[in-house]
C-alpha positions, 0 to 999 in steps of 0.5 A: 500500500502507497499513498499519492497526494494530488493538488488539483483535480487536474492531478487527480486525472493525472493520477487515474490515468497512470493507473490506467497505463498498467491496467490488464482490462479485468480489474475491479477498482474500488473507491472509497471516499466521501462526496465530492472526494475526487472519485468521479475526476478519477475515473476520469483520468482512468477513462482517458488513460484508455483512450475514452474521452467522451464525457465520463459522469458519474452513474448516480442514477444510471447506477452504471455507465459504459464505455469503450476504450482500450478495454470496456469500462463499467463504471458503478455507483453504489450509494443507493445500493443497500443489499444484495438484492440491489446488487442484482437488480443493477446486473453487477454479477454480469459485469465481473470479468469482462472489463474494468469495473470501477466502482464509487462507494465500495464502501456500500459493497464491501463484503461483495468485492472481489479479494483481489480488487485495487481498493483506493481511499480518497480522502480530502484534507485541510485544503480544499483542493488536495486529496490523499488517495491511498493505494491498495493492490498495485504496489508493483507498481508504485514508481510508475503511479507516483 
């Protein structure tokens, strides 16, 4: 585990498509952190790592946005989702396996993560701007990442 602070939400982007650069297209990324923590820039900067530049949002009522770069990318958002019945419903099953799944509020879900997701905590700190993203699961890969 490694942590990475970024200044901007340009640096958050940056960050997400370094990440990107050492993905295999089958990871489960799950993301933890309070609203407005810098999830969805993230998943941003991951997105255009894979060569998706259309206009990545967050799936707050979609519960799942889709798209295709590199590798298909299924973004979730689970902050309404309260059981596993919910889990379903939305299809998340299908989806392990056949991309990247990038999933906001993991926290909501964390029992049902697979062991070997990278799990990233972002976390805000006394500056506005700045985030502390702690890194789970690419420590192989730090010194590309940082």
């Amino acid at each position: 585990m490694f942590n990475v602070v970024t200044k901007s939400a340009a640096e958050t982007e940056a960050l997400g498509q370094r990440i990107a650069s050492v993905l295999k297209g089958r990871e489960e990324i799950a993301l933890f952190g309070d609203l407005g923590a810098g999830k969805t820039a993230f998943t941003r900067g991951v997105c255009k790592g894979l060569g998706i530049n259309e206009g990545v949002s967050s799936p707050t009522f979609a519960l799942v946005n889709a798209y295709q770069g590199k590798y298909p990318v299924y973004h979730f958002d689970m902050y309404r989702i309260t059981s596993i019945d919910d889990l379903f419903a939305v299809g998340f099953y299908d989806y392990i396996d056949t991309g990247i799944l990038i999933i906001e509020w993991s926290e909501n879900i964390e029992s049902e993560l697979e062991e070997d997701a990278l799990r990233i905590r972002i976390q805000k700190s006394d500056d506005e701007n700045e985030r502390i993203f702690q890194i789970e699961g690419l420590d192989d890969y730090a010194d590309i990442i940082c």
